[in-house]
PyMOL Python script that loads the backbone (N, CA, C, O; Angstrom):
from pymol import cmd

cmd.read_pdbstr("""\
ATOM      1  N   UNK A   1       0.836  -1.164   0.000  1.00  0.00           N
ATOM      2  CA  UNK A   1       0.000   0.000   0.000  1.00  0.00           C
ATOM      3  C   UNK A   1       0.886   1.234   0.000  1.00  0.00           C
ATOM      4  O   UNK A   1       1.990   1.273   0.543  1.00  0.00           O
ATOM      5  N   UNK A   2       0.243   2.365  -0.735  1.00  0.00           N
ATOM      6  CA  UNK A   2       1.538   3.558  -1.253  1.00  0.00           C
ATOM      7  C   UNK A   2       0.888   4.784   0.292  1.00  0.00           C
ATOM      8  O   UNK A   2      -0.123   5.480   0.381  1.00  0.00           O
ATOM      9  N   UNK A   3       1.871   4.582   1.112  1.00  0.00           N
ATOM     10  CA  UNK A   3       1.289   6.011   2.076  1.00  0.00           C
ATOM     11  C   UNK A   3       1.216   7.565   1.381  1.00  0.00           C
ATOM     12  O   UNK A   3       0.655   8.561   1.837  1.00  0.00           O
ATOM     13  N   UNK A   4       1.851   7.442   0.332  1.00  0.00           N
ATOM     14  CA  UNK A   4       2.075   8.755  -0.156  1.00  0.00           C
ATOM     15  C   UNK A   4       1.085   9.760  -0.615  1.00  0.00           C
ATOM     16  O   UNK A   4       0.436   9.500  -1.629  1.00  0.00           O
ATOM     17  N   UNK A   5       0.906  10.811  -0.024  1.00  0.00           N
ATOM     18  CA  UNK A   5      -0.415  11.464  -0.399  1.00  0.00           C
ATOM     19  C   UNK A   5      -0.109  12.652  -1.375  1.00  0.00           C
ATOM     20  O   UNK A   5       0.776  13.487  -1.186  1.00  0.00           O
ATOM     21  N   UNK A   6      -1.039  12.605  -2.538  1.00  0.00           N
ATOM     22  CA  UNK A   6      -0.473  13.659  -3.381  1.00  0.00           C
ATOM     23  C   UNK A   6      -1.527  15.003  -3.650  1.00  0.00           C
ATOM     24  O   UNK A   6      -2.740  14.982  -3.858  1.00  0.00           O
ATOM     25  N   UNK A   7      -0.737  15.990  -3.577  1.00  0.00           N
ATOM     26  CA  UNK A   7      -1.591  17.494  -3.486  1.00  0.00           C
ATOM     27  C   UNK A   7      -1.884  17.921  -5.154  1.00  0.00           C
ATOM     28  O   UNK A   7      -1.001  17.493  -5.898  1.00  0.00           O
ATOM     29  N   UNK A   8      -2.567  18.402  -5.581  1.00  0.00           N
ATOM     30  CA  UNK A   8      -3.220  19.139  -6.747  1.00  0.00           C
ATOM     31  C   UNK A   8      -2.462  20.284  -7.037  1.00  0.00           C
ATOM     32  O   UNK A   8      -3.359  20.960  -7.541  1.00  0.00           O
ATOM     33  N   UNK A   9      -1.448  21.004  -7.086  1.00  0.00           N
ATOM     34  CA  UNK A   9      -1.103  22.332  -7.055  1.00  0.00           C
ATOM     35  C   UNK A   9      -2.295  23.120  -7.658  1.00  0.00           C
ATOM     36  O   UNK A   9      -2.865  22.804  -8.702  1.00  0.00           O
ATOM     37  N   UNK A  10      -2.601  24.174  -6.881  1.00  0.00           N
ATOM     38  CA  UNK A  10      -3.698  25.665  -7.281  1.00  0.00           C
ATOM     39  C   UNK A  10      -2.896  26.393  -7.541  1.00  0.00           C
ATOM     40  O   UNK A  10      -1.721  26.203  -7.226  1.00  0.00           O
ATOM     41  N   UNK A  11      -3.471  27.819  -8.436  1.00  0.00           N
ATOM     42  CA  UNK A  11      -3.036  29.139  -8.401  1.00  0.00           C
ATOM     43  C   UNK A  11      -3.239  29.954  -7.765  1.00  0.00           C
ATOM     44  O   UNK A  11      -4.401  29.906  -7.360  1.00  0.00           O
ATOM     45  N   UNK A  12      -2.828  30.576  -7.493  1.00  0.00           N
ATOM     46  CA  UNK A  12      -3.355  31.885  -6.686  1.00  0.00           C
ATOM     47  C   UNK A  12      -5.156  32.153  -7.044  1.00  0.00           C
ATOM     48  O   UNK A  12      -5.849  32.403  -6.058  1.00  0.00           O
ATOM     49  N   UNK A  13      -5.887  32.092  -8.478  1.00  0.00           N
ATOM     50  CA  UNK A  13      -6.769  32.551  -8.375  1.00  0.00           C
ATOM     51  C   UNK A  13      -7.856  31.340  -8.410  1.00  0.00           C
ATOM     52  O   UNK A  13      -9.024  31.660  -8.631  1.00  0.00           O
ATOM     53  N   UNK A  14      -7.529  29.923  -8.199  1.00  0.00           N
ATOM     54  CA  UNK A  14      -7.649  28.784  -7.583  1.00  0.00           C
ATOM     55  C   UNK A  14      -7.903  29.360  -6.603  1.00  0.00           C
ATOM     56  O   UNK A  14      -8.855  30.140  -6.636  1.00  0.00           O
ATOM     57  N   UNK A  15      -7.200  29.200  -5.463  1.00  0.00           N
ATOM     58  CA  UNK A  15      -7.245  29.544  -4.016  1.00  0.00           C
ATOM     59  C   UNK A  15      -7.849  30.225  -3.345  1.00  0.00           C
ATOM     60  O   UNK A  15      -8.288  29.991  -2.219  1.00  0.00           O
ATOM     61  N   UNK A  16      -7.968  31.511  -4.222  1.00  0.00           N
ATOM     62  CA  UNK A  16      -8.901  32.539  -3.719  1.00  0.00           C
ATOM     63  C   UNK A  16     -10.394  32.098  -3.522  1.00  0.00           C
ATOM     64  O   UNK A  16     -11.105  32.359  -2.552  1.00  0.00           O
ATOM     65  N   UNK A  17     -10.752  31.312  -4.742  1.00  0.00           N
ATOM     66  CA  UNK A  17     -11.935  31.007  -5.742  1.00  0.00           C
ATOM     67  C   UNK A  17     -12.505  29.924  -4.363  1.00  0.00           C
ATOM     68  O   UNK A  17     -13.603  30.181  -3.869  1.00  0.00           O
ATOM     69  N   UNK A  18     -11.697  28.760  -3.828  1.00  0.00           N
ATOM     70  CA  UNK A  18     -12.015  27.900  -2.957  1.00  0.00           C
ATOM     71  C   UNK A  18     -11.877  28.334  -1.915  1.00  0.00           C
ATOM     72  O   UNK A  18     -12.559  27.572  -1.230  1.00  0.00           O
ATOM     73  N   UNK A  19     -11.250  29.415  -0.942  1.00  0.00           N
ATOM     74  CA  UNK A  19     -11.517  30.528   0.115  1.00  0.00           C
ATOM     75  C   UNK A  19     -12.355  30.573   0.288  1.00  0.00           C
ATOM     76  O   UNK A  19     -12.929  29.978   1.200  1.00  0.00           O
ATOM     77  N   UNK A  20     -13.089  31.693  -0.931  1.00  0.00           N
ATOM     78  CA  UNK A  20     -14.077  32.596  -1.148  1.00  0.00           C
ATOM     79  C   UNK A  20     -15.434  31.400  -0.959  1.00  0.00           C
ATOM     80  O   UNK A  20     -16.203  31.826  -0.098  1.00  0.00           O
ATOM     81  N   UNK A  21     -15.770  30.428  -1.374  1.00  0.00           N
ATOM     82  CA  UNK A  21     -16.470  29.495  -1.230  1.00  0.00           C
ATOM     83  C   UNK A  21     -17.086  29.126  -0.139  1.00  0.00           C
ATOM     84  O   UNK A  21     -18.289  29.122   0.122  1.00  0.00           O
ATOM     85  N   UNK A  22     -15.629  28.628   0.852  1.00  0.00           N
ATOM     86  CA  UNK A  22     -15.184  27.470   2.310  1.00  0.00           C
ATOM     87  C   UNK A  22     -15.905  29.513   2.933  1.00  0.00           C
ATOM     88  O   UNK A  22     -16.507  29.875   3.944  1.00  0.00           O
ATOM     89  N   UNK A  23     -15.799  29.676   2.671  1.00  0.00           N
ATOM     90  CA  UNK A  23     -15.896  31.433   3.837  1.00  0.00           C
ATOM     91  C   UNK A  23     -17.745  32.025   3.521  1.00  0.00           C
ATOM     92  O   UNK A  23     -18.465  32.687   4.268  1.00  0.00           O
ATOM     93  N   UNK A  24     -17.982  31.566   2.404  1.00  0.00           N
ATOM     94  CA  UNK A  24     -19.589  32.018   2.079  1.00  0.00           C
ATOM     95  C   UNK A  24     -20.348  30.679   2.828  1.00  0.00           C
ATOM     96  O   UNK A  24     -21.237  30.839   3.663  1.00  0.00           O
ATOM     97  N   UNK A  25     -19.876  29.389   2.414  1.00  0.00           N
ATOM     98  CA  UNK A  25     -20.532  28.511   3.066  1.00  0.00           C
ATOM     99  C   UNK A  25     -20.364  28.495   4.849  1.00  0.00           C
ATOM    100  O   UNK A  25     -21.377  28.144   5.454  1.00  0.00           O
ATOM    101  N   UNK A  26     -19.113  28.865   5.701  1.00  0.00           N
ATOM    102  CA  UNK A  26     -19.574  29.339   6.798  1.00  0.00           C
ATOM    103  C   UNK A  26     -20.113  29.803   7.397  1.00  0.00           C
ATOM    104  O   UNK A  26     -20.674  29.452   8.435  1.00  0.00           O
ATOM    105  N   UNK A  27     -20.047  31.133   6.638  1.00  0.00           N
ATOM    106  CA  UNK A  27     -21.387  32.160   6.712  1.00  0.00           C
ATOM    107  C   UNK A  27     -22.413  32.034   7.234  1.00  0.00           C
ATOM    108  O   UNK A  27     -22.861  32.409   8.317  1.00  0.00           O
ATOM    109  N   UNK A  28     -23.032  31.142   5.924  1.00  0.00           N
ATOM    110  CA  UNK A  28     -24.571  30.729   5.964  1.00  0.00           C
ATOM    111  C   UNK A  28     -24.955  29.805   6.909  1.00  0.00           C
ATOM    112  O   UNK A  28     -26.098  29.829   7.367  1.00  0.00           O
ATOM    113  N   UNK A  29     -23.766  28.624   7.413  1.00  0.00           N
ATOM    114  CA  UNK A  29     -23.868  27.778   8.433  1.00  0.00           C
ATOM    115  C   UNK A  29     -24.352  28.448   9.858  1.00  0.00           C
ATOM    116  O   UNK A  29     -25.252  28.278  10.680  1.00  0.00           O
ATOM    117  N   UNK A  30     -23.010  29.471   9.622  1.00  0.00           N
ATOM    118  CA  UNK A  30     -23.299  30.313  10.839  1.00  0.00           C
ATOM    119  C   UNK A  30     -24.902  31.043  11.096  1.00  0.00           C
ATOM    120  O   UNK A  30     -25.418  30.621  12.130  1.00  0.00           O
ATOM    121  N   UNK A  31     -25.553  31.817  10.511  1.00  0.00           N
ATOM    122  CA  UNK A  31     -26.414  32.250  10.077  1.00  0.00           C
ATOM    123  C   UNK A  31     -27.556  31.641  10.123  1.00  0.00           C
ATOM    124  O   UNK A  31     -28.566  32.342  10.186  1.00  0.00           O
ATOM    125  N   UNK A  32     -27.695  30.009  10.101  1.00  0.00           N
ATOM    126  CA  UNK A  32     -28.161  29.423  10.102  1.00  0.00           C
ATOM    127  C   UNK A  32     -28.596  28.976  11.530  1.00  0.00           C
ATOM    128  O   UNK A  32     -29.673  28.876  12.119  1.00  0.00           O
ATOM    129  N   UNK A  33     -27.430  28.776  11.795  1.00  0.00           N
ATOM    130  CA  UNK A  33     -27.503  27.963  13.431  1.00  0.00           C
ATOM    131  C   UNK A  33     -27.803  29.013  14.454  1.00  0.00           C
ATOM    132  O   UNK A  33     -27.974  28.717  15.637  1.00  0.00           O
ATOM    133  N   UNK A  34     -27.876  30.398  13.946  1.00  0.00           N
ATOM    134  CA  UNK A  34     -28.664  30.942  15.014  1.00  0.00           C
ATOM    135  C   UNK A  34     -29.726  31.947  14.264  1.00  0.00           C
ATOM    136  O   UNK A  34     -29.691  33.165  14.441  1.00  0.00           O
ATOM    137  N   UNK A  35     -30.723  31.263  13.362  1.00  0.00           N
ATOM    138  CA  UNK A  35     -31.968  31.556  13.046  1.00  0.00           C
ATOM    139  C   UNK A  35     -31.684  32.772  12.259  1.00  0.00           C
ATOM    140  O   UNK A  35     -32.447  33.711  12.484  1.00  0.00           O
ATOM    141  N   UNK A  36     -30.832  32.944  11.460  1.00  0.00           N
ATOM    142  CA  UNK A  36     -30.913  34.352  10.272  1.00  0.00           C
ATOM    143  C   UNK A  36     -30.950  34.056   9.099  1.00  0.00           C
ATOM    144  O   UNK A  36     -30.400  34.735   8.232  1.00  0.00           O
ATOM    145  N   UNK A  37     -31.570  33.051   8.882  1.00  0.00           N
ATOM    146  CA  UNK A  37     -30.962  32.102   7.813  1.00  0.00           C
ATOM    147  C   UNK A  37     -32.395  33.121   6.517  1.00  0.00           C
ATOM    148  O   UNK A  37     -32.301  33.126   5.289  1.00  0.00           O
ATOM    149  N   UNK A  38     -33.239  33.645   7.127  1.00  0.00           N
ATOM    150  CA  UNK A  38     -34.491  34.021   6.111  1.00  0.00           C
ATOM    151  C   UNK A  38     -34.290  35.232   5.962  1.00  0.00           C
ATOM    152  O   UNK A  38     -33.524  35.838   6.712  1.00  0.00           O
ATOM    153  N   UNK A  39     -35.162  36.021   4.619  1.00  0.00           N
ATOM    154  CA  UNK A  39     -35.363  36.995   4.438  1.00  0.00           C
ATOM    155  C   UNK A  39     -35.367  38.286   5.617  1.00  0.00           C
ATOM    156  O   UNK A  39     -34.831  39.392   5.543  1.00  0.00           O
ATOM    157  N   UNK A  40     -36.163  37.697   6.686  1.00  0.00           N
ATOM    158  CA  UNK A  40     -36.802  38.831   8.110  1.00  0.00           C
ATOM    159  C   UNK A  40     -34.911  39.018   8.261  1.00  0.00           C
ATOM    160  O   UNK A  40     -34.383  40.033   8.716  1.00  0.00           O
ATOM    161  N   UNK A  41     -34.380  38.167   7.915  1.00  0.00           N
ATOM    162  CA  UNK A  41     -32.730  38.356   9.062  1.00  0.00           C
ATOM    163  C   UNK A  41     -32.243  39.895   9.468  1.00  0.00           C
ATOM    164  O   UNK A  41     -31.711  40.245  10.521  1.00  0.00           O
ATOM    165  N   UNK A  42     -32.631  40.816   8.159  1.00  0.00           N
ATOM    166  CA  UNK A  42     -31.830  41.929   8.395  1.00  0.00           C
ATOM    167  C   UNK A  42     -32.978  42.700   9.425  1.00  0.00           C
ATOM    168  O   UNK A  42     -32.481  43.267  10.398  1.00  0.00           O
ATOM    169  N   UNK A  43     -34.436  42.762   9.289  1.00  0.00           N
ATOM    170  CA  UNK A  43     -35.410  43.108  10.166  1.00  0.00           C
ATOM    171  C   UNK A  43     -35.223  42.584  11.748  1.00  0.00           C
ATOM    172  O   UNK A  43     -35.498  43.188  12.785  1.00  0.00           O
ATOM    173  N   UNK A  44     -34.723  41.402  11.585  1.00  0.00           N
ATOM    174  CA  UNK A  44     -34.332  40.956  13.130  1.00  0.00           C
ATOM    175  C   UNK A  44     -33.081  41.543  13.975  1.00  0.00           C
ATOM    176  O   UNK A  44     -33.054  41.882  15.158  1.00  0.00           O
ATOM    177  N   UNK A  45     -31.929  41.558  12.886  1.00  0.00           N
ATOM    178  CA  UNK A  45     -30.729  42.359  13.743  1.00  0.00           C
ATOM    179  C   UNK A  45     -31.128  44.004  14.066  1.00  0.00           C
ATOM    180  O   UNK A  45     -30.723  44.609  15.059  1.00  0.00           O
ATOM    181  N   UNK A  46     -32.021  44.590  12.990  1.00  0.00           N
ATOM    182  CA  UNK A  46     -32.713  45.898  13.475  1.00  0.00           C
ATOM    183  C   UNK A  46     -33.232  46.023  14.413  1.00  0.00           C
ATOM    184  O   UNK A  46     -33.186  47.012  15.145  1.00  0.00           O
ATOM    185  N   UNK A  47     -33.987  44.781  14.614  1.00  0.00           N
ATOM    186  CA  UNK A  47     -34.898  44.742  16.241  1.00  0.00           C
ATOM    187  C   UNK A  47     -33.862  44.341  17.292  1.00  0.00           C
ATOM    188  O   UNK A  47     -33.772  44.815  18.424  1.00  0.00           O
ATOM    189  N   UNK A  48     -33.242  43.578  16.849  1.00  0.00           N
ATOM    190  CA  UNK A  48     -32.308  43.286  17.963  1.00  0.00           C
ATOM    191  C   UNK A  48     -31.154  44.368  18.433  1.00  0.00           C
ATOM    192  O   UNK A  48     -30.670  44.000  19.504  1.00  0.00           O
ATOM    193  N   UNK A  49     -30.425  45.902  17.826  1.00  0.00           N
ATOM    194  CA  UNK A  49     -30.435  46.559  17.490  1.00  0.00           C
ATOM    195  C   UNK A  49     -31.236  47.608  18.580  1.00  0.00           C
ATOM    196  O   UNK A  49     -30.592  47.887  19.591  1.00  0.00           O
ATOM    197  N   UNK A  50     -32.174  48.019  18.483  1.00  0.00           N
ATOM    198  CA  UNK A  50     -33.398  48.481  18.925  1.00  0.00           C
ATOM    199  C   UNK A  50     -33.196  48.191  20.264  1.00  0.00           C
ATOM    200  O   UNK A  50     -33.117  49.089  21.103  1.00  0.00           O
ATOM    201  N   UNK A  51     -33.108  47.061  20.526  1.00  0.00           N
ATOM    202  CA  UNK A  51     -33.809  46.268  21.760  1.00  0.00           C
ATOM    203  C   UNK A  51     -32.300  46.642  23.266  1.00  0.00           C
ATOM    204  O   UNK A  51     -32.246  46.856  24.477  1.00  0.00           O
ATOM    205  N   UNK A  52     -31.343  46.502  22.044  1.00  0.00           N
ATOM    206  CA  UNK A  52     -29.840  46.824  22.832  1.00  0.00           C
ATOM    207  C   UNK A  52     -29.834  48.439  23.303  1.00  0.00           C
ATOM    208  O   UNK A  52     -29.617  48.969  24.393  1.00  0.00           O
ATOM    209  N   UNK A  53     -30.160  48.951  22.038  1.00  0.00           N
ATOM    210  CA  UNK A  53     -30.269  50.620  22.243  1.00  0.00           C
ATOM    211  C   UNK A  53     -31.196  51.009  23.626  1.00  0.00           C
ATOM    212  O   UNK A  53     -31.121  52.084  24.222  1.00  0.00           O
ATOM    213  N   UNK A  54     -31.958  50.034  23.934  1.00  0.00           N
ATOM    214  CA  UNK A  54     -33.327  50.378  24.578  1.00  0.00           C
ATOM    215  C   UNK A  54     -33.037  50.229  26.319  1.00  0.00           C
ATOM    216  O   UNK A  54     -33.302  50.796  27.379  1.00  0.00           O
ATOM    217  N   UNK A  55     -32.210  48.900  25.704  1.00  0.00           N
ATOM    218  CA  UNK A  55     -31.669  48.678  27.294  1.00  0.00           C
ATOM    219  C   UNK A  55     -30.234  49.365  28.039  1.00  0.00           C
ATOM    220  O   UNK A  55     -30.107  49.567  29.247  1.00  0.00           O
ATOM    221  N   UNK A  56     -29.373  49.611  27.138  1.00  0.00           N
ATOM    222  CA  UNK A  56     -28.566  50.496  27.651  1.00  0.00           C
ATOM    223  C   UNK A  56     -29.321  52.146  27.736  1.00  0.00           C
ATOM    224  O   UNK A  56     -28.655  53.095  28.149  1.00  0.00           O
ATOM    225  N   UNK A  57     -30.577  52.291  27.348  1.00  0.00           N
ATOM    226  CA  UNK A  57     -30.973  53.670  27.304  1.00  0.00           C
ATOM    227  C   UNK A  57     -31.476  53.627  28.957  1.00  0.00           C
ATOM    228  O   UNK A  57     -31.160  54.620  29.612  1.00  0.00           O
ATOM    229  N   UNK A  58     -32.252  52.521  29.680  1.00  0.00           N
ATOM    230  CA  UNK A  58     -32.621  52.240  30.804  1.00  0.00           C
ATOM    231  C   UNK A  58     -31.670  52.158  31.828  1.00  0.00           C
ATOM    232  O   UNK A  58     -31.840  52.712  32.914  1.00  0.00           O
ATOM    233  N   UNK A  59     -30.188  51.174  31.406  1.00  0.00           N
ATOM    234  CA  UNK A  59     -29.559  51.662  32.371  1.00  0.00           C
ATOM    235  C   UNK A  59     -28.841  52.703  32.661  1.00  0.00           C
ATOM    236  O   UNK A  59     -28.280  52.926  33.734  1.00  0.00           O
ATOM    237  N   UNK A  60     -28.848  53.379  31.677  1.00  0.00           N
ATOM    238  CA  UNK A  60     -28.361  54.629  32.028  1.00  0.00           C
ATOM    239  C   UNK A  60     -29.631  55.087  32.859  1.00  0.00           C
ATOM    240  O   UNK A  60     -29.598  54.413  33.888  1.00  0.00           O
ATOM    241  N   UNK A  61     -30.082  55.429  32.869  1.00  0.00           N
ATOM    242  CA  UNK A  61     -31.526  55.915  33.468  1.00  0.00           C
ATOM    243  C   UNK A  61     -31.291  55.720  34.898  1.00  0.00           C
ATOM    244  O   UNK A  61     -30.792  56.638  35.550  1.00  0.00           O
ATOM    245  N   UNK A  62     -31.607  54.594  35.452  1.00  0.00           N
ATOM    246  CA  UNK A  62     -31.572  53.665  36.435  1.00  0.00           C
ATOM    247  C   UNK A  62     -30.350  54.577  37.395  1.00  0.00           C
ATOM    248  O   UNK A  62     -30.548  55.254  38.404  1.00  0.00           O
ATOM    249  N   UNK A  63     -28.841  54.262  36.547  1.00  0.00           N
ATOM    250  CA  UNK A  63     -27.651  54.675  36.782  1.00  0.00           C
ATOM    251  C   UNK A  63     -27.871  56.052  38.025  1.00  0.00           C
ATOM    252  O   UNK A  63     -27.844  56.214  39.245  1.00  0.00           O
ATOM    253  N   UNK A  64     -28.092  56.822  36.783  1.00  0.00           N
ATOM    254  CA  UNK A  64     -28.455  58.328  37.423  1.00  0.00           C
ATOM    255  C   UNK A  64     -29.968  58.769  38.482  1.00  0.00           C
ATOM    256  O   UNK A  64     -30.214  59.641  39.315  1.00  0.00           O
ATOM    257  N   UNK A  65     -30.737  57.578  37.853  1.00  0.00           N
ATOM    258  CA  UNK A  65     -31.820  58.188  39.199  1.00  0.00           C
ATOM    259  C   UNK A  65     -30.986  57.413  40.810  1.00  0.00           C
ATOM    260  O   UNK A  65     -31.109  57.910  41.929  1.00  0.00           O
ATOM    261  N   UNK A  66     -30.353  56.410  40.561  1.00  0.00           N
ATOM    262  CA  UNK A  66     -30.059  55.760  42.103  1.00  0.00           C
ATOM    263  C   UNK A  66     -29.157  56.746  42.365  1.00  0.00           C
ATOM    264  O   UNK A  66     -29.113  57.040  43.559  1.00  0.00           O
ATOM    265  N   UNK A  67     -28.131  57.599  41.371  1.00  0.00           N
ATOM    266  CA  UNK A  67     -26.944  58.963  42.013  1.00  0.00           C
ATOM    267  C   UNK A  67     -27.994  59.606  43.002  1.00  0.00           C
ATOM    268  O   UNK A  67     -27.906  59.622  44.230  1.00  0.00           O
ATOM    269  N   UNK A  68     -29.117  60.192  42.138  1.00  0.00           N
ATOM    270  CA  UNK A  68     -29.919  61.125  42.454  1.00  0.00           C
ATOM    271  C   UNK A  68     -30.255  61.276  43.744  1.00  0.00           C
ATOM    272  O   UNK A  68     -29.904  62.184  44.497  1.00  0.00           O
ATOM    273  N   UNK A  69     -31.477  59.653  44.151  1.00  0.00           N
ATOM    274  CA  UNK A  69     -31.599  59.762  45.636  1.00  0.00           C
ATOM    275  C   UNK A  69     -30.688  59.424  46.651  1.00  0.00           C
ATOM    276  O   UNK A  69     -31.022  59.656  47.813  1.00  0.00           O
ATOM    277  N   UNK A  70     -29.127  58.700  46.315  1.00  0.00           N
ATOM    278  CA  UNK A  70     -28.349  58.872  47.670  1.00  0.00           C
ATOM    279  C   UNK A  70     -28.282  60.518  47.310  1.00  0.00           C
ATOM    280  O   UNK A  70     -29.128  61.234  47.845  1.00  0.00           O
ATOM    281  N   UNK A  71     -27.469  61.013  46.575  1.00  0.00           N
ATOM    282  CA  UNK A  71     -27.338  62.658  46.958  1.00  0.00           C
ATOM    283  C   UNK A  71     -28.415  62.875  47.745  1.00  0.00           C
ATOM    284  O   UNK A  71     -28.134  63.024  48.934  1.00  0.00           O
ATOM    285  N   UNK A  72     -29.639  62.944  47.438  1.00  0.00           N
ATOM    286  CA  UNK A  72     -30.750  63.627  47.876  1.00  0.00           C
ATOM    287  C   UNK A  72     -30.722  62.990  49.613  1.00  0.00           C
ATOM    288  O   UNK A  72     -30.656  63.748  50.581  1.00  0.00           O
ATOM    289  N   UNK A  73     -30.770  61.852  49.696  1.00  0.00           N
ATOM    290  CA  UNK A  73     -30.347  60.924  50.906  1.00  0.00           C
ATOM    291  C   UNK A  73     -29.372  61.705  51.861  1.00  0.00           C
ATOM    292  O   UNK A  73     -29.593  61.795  53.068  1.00  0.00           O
ATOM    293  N   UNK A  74     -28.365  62.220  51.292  1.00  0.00           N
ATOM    294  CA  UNK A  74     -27.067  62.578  51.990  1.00  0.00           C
ATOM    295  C   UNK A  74     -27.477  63.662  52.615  1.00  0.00           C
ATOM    296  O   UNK A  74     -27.504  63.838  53.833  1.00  0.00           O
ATOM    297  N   UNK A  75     -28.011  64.874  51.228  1.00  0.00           N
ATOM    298  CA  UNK A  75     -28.119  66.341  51.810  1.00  0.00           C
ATOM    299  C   UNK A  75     -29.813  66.414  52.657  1.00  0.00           C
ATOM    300  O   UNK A  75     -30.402  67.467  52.899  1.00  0.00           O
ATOM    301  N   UNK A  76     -30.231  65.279  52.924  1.00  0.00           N
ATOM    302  CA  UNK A  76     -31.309  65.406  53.503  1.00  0.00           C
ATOM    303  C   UNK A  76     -30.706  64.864  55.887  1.00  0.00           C
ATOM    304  O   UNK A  76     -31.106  65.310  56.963  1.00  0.00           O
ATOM    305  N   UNK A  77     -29.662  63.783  55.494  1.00  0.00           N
ATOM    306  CA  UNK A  77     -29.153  63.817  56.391  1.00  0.00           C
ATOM    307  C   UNK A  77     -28.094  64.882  56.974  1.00  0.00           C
ATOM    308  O   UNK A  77     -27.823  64.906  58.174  1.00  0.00           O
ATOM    309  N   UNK A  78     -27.650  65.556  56.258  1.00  0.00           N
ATOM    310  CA  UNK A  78     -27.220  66.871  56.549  1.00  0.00           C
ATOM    311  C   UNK A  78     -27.497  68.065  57.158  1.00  0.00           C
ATOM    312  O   UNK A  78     -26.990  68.794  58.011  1.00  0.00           O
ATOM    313  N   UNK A  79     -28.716  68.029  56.262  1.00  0.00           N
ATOM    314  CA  UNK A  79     -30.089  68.890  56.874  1.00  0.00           C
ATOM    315  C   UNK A  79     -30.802  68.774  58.151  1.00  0.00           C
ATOM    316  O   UNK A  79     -31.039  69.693  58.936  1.00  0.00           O
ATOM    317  N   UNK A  80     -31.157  67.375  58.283  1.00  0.00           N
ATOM    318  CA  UNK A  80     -31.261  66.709  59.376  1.00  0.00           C
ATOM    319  C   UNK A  80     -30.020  67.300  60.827  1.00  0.00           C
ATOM    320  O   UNK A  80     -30.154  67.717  61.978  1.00  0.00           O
ATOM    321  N   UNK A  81     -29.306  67.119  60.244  1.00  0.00           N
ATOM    322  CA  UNK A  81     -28.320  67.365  61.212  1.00  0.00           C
ATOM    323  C   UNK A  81     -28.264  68.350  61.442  1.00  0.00           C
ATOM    324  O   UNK A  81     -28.059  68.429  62.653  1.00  0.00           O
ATOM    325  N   UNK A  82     -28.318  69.276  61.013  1.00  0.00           N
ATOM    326  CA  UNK A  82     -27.772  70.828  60.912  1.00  0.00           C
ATOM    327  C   UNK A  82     -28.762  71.698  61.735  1.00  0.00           C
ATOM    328  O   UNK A  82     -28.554  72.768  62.306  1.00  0.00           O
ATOM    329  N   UNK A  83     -30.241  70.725  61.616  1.00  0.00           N
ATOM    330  CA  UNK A  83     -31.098  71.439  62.601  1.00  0.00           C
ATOM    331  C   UNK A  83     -31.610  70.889  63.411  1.00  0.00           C
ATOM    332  O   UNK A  83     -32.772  71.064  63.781  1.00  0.00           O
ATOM    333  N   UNK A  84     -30.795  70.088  63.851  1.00  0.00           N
ATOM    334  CA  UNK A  84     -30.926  69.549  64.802  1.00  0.00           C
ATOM    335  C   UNK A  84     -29.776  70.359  65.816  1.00  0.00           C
ATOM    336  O   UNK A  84     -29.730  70.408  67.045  1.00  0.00           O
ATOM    337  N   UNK A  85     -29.104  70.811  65.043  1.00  0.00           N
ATOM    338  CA  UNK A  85     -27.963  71.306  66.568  1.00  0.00           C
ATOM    339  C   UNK A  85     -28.104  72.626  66.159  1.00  0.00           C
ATOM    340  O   UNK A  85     -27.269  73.434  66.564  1.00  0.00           O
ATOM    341  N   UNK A  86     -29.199  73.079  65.274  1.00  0.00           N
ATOM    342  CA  UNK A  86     -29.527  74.728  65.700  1.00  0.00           C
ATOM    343  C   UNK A  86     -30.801  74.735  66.516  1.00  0.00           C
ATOM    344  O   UNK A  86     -31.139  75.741  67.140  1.00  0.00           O
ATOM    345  N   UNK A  87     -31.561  73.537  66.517  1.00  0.00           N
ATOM    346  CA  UNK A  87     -32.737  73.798  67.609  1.00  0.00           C
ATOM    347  C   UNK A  87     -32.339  72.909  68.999  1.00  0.00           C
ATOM    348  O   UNK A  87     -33.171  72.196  69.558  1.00  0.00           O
ATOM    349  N   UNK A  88     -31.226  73.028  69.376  1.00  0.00           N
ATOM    350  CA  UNK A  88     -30.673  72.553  71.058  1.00  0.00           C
ATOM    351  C   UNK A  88     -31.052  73.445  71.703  1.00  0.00           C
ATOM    352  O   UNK A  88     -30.849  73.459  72.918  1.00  0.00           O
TER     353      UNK A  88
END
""", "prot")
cmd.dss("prot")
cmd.show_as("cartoon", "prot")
cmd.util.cbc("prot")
cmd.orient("prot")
């Protein structure tokens, strides 16, 4: 039995040609295996898109109202304090 394994030599525009192929068919594998595989696909990354925009728009939100009430928290214990040792 001959172990010897023999290669095809390509050209450069061979190579590209079977790249370009092995890299479109990933693609679509990819694409596939997580449901973009249809027409809606580009409507879905829009929504999905959307949905990201929506939630970093909340935590920012969130972010700044919890600043809000410790400040408000702080200068209310301040206040607290302050008249408390002007009405001794």
């Amino acid at each position: 039995m001959n172990d010897k394994t023999t290669f095809t030599p390509l050209n450069e525009a061979q190579l590209e040609e079977l790249l370009t192929r092995a890299a479109k068919s990933g693609a679509k594998e990819a694409l596939c295996s997580v449901g973009l595989h249809d027409d809606d696909a580009g409507n879905d990354i829009r929504d999905l898109r959307q949905l990201v925009d929506g939630w970093r728009s909340v935590k920012r939100t969130a972010v700044r109202t919890f600043v809000h009430w410790v400040v408000v928290f702080v200068l209310g214990l301040i206040a607290m304090g302050a008249w408390s040792e002007w009405h001794k």
